[in-house]
C-alpha positions as CSV (number, residue, x, y, z in Angstrom):
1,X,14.8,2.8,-9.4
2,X,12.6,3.0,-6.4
3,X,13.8,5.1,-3.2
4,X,12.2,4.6,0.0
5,X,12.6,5.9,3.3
6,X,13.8,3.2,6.0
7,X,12.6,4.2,9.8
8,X,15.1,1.6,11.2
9,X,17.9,3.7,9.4
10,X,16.4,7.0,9.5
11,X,17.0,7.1,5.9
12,X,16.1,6.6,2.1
13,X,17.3,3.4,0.4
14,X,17.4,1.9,-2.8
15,X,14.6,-1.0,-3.3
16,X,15.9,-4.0,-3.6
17,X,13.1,-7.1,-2.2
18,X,15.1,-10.5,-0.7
19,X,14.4,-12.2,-3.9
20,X,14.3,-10.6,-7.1
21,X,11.1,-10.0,-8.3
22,X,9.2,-10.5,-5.2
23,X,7.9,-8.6,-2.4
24,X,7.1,-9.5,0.7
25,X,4.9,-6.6,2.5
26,X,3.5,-7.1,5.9
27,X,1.0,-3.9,7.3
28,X,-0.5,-4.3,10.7
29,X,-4.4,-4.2,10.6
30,X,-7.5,-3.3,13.2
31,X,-8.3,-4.7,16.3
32,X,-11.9,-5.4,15.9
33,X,-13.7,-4.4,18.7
34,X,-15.4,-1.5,16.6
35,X,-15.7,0.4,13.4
36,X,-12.7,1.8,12.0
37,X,-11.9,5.6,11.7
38,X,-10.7,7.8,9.1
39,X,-7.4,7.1,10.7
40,X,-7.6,3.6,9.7
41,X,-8.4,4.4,6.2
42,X,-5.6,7.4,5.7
43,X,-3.4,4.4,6.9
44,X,-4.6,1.5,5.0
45,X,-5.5,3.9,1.5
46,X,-1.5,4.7,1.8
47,X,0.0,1.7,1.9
48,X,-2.4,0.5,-0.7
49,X,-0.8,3.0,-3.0
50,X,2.4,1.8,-2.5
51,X,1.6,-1.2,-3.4
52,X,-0.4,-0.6,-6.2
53,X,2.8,1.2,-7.6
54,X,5.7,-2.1,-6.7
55,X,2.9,-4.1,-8.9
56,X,2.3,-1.3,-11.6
57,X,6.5,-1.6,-11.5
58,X,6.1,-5.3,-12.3
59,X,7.0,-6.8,-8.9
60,X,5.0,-9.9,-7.2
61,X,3.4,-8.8,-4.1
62,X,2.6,-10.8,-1.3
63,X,0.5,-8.5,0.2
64,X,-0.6,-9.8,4.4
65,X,-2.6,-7.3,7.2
66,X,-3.4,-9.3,10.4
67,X,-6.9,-8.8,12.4
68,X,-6.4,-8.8,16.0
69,X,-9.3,-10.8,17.4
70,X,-8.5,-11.5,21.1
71,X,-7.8,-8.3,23.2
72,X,-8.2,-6.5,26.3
73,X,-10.5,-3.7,24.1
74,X,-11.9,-6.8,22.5
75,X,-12.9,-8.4,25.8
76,X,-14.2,-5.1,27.4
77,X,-16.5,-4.7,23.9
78,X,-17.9,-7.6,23.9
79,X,-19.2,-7.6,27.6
80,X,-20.5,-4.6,27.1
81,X,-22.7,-6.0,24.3
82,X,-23.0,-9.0,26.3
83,X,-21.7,-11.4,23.2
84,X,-18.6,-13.5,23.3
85,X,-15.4,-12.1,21.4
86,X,-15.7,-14.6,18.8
87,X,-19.4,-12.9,17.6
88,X,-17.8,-9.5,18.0
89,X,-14.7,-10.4,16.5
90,X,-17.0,-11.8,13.4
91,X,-18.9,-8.9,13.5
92,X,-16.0,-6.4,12.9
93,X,-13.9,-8.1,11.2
94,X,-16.6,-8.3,8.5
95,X,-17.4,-4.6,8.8
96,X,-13.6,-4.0,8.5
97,X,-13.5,-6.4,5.1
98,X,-16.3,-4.6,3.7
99,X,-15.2,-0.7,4.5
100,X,-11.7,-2.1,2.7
101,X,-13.7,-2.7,-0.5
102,X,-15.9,0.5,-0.7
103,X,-12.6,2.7,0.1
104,X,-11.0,0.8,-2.8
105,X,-8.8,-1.2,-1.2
106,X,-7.0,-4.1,-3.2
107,X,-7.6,-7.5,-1.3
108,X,-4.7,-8.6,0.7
109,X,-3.3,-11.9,-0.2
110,X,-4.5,-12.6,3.1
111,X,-5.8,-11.4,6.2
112,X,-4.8,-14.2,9.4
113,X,-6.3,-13.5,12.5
114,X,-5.0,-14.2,16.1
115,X,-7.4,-17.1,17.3
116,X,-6.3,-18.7,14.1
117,X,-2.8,-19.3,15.3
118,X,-2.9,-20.2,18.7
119,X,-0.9,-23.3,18.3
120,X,2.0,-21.4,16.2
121,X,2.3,-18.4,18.8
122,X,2.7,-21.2,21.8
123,X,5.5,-22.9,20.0
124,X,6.9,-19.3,19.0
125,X,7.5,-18.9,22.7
126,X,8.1,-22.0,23.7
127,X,11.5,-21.6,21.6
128,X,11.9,-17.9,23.0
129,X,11.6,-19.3,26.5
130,X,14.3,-22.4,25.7
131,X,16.8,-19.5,24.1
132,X,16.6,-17.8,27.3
133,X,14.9,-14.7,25.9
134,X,11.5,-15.0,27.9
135,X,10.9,-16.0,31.2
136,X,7.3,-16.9,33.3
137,X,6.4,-15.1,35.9
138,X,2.7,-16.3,38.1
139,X,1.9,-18.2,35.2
140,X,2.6,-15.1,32.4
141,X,5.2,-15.2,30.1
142,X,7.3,-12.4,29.7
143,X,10.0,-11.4,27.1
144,X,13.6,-10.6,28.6
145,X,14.6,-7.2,26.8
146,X,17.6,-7.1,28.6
147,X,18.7,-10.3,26.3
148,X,17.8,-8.5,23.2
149,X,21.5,-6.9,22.6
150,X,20.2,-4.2,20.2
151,X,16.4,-3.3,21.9
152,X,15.8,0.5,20.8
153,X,17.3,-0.1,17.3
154,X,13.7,1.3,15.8
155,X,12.8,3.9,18.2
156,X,16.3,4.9,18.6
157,X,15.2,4.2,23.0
158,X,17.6,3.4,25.8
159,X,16.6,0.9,28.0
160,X,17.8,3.2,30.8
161,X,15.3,5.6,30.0
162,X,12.7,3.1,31.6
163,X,10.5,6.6,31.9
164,X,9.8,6.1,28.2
165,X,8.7,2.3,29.1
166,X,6.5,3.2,31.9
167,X,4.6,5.9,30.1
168,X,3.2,4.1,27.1
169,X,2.8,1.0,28.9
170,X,0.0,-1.4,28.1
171,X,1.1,-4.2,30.0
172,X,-1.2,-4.4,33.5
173,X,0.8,-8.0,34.7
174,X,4.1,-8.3,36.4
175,X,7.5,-8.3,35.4
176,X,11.2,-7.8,36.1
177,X,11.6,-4.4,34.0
178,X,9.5,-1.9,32.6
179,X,10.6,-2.5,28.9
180,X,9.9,-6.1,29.5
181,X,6.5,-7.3,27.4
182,X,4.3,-9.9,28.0
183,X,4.0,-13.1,25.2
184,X,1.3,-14.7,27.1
185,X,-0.9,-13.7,29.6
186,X,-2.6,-15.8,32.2
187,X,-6.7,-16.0,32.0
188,X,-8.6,-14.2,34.5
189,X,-12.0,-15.6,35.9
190,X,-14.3,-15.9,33.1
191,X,-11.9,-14.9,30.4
192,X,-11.6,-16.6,27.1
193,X,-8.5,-18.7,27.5
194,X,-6.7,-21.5,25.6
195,X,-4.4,-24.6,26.9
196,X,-0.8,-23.9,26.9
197,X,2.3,-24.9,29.2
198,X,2.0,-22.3,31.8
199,X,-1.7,-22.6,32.1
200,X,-4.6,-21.2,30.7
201,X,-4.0,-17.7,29.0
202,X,-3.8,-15.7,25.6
203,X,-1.1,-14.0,23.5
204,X,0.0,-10.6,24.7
205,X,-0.5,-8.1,21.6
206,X,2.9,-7.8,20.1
207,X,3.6,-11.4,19.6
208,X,0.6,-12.1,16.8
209,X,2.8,-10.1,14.4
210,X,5.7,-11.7,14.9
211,X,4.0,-15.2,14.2
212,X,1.5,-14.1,11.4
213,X,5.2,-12.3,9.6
214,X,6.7,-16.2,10.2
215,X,3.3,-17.9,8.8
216,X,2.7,-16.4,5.8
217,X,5.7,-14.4,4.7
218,X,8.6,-16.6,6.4
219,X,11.3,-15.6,8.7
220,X,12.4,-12.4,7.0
221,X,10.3,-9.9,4.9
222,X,11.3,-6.9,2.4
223,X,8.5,-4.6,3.9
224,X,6.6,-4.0,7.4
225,X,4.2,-1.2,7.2
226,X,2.1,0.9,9.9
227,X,1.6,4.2,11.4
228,X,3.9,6.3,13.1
229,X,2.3,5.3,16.5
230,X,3.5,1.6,16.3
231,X,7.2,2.5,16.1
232,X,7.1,1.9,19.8
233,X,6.7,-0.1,21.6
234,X,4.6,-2.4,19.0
235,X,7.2,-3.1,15.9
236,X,9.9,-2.5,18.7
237,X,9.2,-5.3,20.3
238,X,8.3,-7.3,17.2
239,X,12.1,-7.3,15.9
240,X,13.7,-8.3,19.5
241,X,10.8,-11.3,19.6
242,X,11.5,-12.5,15.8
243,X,15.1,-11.9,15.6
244,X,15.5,-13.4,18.8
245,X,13.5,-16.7,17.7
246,X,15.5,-16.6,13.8
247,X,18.6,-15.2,14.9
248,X,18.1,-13.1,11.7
249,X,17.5,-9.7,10.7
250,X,13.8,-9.4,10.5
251,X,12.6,-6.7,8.0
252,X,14.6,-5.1,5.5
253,X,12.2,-1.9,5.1
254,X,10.1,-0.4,7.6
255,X,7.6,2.2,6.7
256,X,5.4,4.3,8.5
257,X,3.0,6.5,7.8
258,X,1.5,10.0,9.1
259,X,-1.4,10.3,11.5
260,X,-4.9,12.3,10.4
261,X,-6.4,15.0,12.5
262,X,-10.0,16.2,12.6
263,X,-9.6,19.9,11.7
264,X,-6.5,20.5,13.5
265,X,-7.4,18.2,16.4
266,X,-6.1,14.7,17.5
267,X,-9.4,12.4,17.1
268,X,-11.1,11.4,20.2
269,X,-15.1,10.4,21.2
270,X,-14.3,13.0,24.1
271,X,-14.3,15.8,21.3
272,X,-16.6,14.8,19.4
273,X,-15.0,14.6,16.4
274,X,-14.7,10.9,16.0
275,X,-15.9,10.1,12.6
276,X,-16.0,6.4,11.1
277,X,-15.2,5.2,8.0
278,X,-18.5,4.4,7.1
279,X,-19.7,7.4,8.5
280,X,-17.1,9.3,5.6
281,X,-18.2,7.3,3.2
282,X,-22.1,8.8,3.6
283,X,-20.7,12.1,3.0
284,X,-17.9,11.7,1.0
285,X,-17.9,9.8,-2.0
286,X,-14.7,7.1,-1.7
287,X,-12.7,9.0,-4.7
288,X,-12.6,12.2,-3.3
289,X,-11.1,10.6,0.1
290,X,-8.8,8.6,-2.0
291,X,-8.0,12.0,-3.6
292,X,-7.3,13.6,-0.1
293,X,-5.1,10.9,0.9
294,X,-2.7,10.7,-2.3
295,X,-2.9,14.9,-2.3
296,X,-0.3,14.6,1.0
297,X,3.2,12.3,1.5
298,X,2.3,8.7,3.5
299,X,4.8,10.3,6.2
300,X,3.1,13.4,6.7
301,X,0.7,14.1,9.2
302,X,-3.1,15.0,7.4
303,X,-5.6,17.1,8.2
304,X,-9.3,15.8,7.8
305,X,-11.5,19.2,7.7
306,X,-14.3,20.1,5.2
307,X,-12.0,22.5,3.3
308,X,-9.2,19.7,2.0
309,X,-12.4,17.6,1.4
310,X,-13.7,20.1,-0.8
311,X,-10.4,20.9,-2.6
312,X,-9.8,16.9,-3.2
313,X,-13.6,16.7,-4.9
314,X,-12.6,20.2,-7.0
315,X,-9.5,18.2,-8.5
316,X,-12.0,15.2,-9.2
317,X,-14.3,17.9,-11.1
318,X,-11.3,18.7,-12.9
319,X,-10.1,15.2,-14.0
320,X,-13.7,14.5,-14.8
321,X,-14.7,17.4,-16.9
322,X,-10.8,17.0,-18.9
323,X,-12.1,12.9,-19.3
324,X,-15.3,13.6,-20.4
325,X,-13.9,16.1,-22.9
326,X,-12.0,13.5,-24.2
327,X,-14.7,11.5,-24.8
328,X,-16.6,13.5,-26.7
329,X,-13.5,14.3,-29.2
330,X,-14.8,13.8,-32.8
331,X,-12.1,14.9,-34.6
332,X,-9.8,13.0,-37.5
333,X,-7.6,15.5,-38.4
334,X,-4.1,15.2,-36.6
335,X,-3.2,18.6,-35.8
336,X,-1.1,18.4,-32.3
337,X,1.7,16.6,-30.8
338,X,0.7,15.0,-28.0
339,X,3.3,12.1,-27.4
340,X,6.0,14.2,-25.6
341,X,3.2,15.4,-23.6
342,X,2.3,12.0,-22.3
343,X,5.6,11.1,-22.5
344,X,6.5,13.7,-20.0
345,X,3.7,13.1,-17.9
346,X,4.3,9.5,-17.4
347,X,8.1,10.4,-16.7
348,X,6.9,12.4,-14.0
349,X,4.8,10.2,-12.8
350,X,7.1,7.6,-11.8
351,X,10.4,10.2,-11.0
352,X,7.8,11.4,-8.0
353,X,6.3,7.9,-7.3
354,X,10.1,6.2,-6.9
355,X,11.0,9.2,-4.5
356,X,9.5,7.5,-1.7
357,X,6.5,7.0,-2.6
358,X,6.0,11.1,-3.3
359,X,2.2,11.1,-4.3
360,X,1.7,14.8,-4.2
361,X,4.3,15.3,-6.8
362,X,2.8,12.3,-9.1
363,X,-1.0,13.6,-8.4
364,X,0.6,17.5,-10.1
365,X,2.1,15.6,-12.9
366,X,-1.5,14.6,-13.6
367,X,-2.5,18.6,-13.4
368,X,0.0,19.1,-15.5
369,X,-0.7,16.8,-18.6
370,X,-4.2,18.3,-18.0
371,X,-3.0,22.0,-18.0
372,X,-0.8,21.1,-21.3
373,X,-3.6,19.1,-23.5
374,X,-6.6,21.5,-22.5
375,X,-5.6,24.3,-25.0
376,X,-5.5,21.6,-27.6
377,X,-8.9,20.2,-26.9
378,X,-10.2,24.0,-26.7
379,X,-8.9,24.5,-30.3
380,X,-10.5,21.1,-31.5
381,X,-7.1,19.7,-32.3
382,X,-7.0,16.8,-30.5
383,X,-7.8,13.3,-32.7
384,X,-10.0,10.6,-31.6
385,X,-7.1,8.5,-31.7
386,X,-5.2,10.7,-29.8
387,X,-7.8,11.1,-27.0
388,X,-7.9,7.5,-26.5
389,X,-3.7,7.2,-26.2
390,X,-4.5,10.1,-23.4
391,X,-7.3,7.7,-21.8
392,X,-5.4,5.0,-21.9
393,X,-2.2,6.9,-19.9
394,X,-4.8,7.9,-17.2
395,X,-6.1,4.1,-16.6
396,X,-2.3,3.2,-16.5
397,X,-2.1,5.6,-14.1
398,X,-5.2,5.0,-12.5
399,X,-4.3,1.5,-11.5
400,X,-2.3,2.7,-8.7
401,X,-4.1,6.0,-7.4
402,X,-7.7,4.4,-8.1
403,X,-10.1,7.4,-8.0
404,X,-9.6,9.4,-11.3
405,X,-12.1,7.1,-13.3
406,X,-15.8,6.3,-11.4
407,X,-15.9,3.0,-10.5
408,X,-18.0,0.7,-12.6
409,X,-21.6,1.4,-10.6
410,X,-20.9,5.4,-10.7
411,X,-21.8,6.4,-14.4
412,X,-22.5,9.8,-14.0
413,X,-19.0,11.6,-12.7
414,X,-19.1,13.7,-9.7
415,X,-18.4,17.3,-12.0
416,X,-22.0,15.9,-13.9
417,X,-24.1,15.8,-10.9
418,X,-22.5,19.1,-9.6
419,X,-23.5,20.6,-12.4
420,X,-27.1,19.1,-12.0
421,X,-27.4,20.1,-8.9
422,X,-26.4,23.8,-9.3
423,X,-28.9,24.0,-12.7
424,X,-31.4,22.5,-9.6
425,X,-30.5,26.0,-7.4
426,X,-30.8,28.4,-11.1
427,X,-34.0,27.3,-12.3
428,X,-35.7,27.7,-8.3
429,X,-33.9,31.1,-8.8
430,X,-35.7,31.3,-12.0
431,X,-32.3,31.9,-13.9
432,X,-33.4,30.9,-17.0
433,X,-30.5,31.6,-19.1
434,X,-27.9,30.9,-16.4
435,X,-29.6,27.1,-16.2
436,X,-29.7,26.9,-20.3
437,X,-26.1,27.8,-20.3
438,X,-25.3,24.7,-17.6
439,X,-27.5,22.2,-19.5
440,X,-25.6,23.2,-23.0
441,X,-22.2,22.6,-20.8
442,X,-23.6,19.1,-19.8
443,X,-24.5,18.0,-23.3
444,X,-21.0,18.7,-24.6
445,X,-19.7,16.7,-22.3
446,X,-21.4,14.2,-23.5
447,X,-24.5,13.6,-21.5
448,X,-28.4,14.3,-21.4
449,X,-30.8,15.8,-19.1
450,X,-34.4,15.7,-19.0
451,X,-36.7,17.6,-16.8
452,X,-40.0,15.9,-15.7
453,X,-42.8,16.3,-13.2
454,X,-40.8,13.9,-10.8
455,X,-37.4,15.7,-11.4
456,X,-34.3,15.6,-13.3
457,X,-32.7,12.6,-15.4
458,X,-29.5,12.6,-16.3
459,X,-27.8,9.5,-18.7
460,X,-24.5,9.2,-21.1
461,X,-25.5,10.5,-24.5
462,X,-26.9,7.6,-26.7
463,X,-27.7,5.2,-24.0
């Protein structure tokens, strides 16, 4: 029985989707006016988890992240590279698609984008505006939050405290009240712009959600997903706009997750220390990110710095070399008990997994199973037969957390070629015996290396 933590109710709740057997799951995506950030990636690799684990549980996901297209940040990109937003758009978009596969990133049932849905987000506010909820102001349209009987409910914000509306702001047009929000905005000189009813314009940023939720998920959803800085005014402002239009409630569970840090810092091109996610993925290899990620709670805040890095590709090392052991078991003999073990692993697993989500907890039950089994392999009492029932728990496993096995392209495990690479340092050192003892540690794990004039080789033994 899955517990998750509701934002809107500030606490956990048993799952239970709209329709039994089916999830709906909403996440908000980029704006593509540039690369994404490790940010991004923390964000999307969480929620990708958590999905990964409703299917592992045998629940139908419909799994939907919009791209933002058309933007102010969009606009001011693309005349800076003098192209129109529609190249740009393409352009990062694209990137964005690609970074989601090589951080291992299950594809969304789709991915909708703004410019698509012109047409639906006019006639989204045309009904706001007949229901009295939104009102036009020098050709803008505006939504009413003074209409919206329960505005706050997410943020837990008073409309009196119109402080907290001024501060975060993003709004630059006219309206009646701070909190008020802008549906669509009229064009200014040489603006991309589209037809509508009060005159040329484009949608303000909070009502693509609404209508992308509507589009391809319906009128009420069992999950909306983002990070902690869209509580407000963002997903705010998406529930009084779609439960204004449906007279419904909109989303049964919201879910938000931490934000990441660059070595104690908040991330900013000021300091430097704005890294993107395919500048990561040049250094770090995508399961030891993946591995960082999982290693703290979705909710919790996460600190990028070289020293987590390091201590997420020392618990690949470890996976890897207990894997590669396993591979190379030869035995017939059955001499240890193994089921309760991976019986008590995979009990573990999903106790932490349904605790909202607690990936820490599941990623030590892994540890665990390792730290139990090791002695046994030590000993040579594990079977070949029983080795492949462990194998087969990890993959199980391994189909929500996706980093303990290499992916297909990556033959040689990450513990291999640090090995490889410290023999390298020994033999420059001229440690002779030191380098001997490495290469004998290589080949029982079930691999061989070959020195030539041009360098080392390395393959899988037998191939």
């Amino acid at each position: 029985m899955i517990e998750l933590y509701n934002t809107l109710t500030r606490k956990k709740e048993i799952f239970k989707p709209l329709r039994d057997g089916k999830v709906s799951f909403y996440a908000c995506g980029p704006t593509v006016y540039g690369p994404g950030h490790i940010g991004h990636a923390r964000t999307y690799i969480a929620f990708d988890v958590i999905r990964r684990y409703l299917e592992y549980k045998g629940y139908k996901v419909k799994f939907v992240m919009n791209i933002t297209d058309v933007h102010d940040d969009i606009i001011n990109s693309a005349i800076k590279e003098k192209i129109d937003i529609f190249t740009l758009g393409n352009k990062y978009a694209s990137l964005f698609l690609k970074e989601q596969k090589n951080l291992g990133i299950k594809k969304a049932s789709a991915y909708p984008r703004v410019t698509e849905h012109i047409d639906e987000i006019i006639k989204f506010i045309e009904v706001l505006e007949k229901k009295g909820f939104a009102y036009e102001k020098n050709d803008s349209v505006y939504f009413d939050v003074s209409k919206s009987k329960d505005y706050g409910k997410l943020s837990r914000i008073k409309l009196k405290e119109a402080k907290i509306c001024t501060r975060v702001n993003t709004d630059k047009y006219e309206k009646k009240e701070p909190c008020d929000f802008v549906l669509w905005k009229k064009a200014k000189v040489g603006e991309v712009s589209w037809t509508s009813p009060w005159g040329n314009g484009r949608p303000g940023w909070h009502i693509e959600c609404s209508v992308m939720n509507k589009e391809h998920l319906g009128e009420q959803i069992d999950i909306h997903a983002g990070a902690r800085d869209l509580i407000f005014p963002h997903h705010e402002n998406e529930i009084a706009q779609s439960e204004a239009m449906t007279g419904k409630p909109f989303v049964k569970y919201w879910l938000h997750g931490g934000l990441l840090r660059i070595n104690g810092q908040k991330m900013s091109k000021s300091l430097d220390n704005y890294i993107t996610i395919s500048d990561s993925l040049k250094k770090w290899n995508v399961r030891i990110i993946r591995a960082f990620v999982i290693s703290s709670s979705y909710q919790s805040d996460i600190n990028w710095s070289e020293k987590n890095l390091s201590q997420a590709k020392e618990n690949i090392n470890r996976i890897d070399e207990f894997i590669n052991k396993l591979k190379c078991v030869k035995n017939d003999e059955n001499k240890a008990k193994i089921k309760k073990i991976i019986f008590d692993a995979n009990q573990s697993f999903e106790v932490a997994m349904e605790n909202n989500f607690n990936t820490p907890e599941a990623l030590a039950a892994i540890f665990e199973l390792i730290k139990r089994i090791n002695p046994f392999l030590d000993k040579n009492q594990i079977t070949k037969t029983q080795a492949k029932e462990i194998l087969s728990f990890l993959k199980k496993i391994d189909k929500v957390f996706n980093f303990i096995f290499p992916v297909q392209k990556e033959k040689i495990p990450l513990v291999i070629k640090d090995m490889v690479k410290r023999r390298k340092q020994l033999r420059k050192e001229k440690k002779w015996a030191e380098s001997d003892n490495i290469r004998k540690e290589i080949e029982r794990l079930g691999f061989e290396i070959k020195d030539t004039a041009t360098g080392t080789t390395i393959k899988i033994s037998g191939k």
